[in-house]
C-alpha positions in Angstrom: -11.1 67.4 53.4 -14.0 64.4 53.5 -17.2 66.0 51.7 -20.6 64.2 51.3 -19.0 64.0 47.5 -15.9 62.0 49.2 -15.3 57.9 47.5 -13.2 55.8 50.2 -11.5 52.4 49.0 -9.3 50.1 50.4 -5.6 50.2 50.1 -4.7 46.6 50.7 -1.1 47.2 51.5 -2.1 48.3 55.2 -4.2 45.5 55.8 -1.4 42.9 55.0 0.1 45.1 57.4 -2.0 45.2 59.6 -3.4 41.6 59.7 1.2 41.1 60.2 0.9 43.3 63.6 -2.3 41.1 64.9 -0.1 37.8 64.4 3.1 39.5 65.6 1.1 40.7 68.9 -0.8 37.3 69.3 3.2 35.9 69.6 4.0 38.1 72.5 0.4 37.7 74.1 1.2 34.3 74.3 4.7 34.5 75.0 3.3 36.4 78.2 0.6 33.7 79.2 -2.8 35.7 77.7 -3.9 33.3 75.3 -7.0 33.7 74.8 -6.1 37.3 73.6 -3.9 36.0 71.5 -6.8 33.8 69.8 -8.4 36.8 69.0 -5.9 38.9 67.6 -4.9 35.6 65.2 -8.3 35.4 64.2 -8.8 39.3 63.0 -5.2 38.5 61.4 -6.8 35.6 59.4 -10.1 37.6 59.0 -8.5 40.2 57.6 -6.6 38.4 55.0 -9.9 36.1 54.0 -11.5 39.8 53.0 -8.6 41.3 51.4 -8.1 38.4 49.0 -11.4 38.5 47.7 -11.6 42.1 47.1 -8.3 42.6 46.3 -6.4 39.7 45.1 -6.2 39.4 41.1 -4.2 36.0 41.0 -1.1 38.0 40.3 -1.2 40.5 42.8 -2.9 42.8 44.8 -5.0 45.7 43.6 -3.4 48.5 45.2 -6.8 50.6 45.9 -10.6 49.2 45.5 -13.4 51.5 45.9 -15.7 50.8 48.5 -18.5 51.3 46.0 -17.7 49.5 43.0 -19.8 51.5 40.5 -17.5 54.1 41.3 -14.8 54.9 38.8 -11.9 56.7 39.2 -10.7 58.0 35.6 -6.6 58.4 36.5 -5.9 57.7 33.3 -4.7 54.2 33.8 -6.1 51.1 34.3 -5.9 50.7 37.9 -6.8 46.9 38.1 -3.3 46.2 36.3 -0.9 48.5 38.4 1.7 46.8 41.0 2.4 49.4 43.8 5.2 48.8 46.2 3.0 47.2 48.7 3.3 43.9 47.1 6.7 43.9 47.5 6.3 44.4 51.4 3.6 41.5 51.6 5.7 39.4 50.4 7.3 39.8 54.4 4.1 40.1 55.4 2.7 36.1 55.9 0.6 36.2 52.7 0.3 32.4 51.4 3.2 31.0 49.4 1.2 31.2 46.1 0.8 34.5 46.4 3.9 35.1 47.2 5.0 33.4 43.6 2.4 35.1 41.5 3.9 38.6 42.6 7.3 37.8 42.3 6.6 36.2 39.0 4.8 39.6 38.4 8.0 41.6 39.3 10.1 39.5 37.0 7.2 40.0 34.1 7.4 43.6 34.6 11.7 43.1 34.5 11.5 41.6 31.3 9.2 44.4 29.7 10.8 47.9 31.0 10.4 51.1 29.7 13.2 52.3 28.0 15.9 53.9 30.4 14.3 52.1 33.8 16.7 51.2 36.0 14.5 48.2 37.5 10.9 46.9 38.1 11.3 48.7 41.4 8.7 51.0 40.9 6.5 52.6 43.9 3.3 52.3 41.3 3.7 50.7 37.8 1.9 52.1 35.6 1.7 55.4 37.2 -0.9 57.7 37.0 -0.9 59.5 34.3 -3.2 62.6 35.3 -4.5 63.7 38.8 -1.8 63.5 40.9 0.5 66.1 39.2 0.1 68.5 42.2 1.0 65.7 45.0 3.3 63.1 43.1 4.3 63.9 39.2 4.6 61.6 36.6 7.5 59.3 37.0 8.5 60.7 40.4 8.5 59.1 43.8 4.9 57.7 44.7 3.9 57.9 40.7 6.1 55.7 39.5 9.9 56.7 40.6 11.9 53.3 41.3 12.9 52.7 44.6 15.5 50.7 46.7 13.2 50.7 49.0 11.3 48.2 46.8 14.3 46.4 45.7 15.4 45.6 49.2 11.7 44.2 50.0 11.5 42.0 46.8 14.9 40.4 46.9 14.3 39.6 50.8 10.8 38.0 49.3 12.7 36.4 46.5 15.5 35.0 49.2 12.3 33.4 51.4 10.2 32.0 48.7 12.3 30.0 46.2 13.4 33.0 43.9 17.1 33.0 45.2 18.7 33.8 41.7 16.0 36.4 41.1 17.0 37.9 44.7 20.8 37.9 44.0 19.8 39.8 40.4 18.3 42.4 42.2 21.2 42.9 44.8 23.5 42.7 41.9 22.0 45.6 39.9 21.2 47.8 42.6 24.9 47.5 43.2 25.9 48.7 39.8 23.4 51.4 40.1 25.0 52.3 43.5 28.8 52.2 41.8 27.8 54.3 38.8 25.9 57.2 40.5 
């Protein structure tokens, strides 16, 4: 339903994403002998990271959505600059630099060390979720709006395992296995 009224923004979760498929198809392109195709497709992969860094890169991690038109405000009832959605857990597979890599694990083991009570784990799909205006397509504290995932979990402690986190990666393992044992 796109109205005249309608505000886009980018979710930068995609583009790591996508800017991963470019370098992943630039391998077989030249695996296959084309590459000068390949040259392109790497470039758009580094293009697209260049742009996504400086729109949505906060030094800790990404901003999950920015508004094409800045002066634009979404009122969610949260402060949408400081939420971690599950996406930085996936770019952490995703060839973002190794720095970047840190600062979001160092995020995730922030957000450990500050839970809400009863949490099982920093796992969360969004964290904070939104408060107000998506109780008809997510509710509070439920899948996409802050429900924990192993989904997230898995991605993390993979990132953990490939960028100097290995303790942090075995924690996580570890206490998704209790959860698993006691429900």
């Amino acid at each position: 339903c796109i109205s005249p009224e309608t505000r886009f923004g980018v979710m930068f979760g995609d583009n790591t994403g996508y800017a991963m498929s470019c370098e992943r198809l630039a391998e077989m392109l030249e695996h296959v002998g084309r590459g000068e195709e390949a040259k392109k497709y790497r470039q758009r992969a580094t293009d697209i990271r260049q742009r996504l860094i400086q729109i949505a890169w906060s030094g800790t991690h990404f901003r999950h959505h920015v508004s094409e038109h800045p002066e634009f405000q979404r009122d969610f009832g949260v402060n949408e600059a400081e939420q971690v959605s599950l996406s930085n857990a996936y770019s952490l597979n995703r060839n973002i630099s190794q720095e970047q890599c840190q600062a979001i694990i160092r995020t995730y083991q922030r957000l450990r060390d500050s839970l809400p009570a009863g949490s099982p784990g920093e796992w969360y799909m969004i964290y904070p979720p939104f408060p107000r205006g998506w109780e008809r397509h997510a509710p509070l504290w439920e899948y996409m709006n802050g429900g924990v995932s192993p989904i997230v979990a898995g991605e993390l402690a993979h990132g953990a395992f490939e960028h100097g986190f290995e303790q942090y990666g075995v924690d996580i393992l570890r206490r998704v296995l209790r959860l698993a044992q006691q429900t």
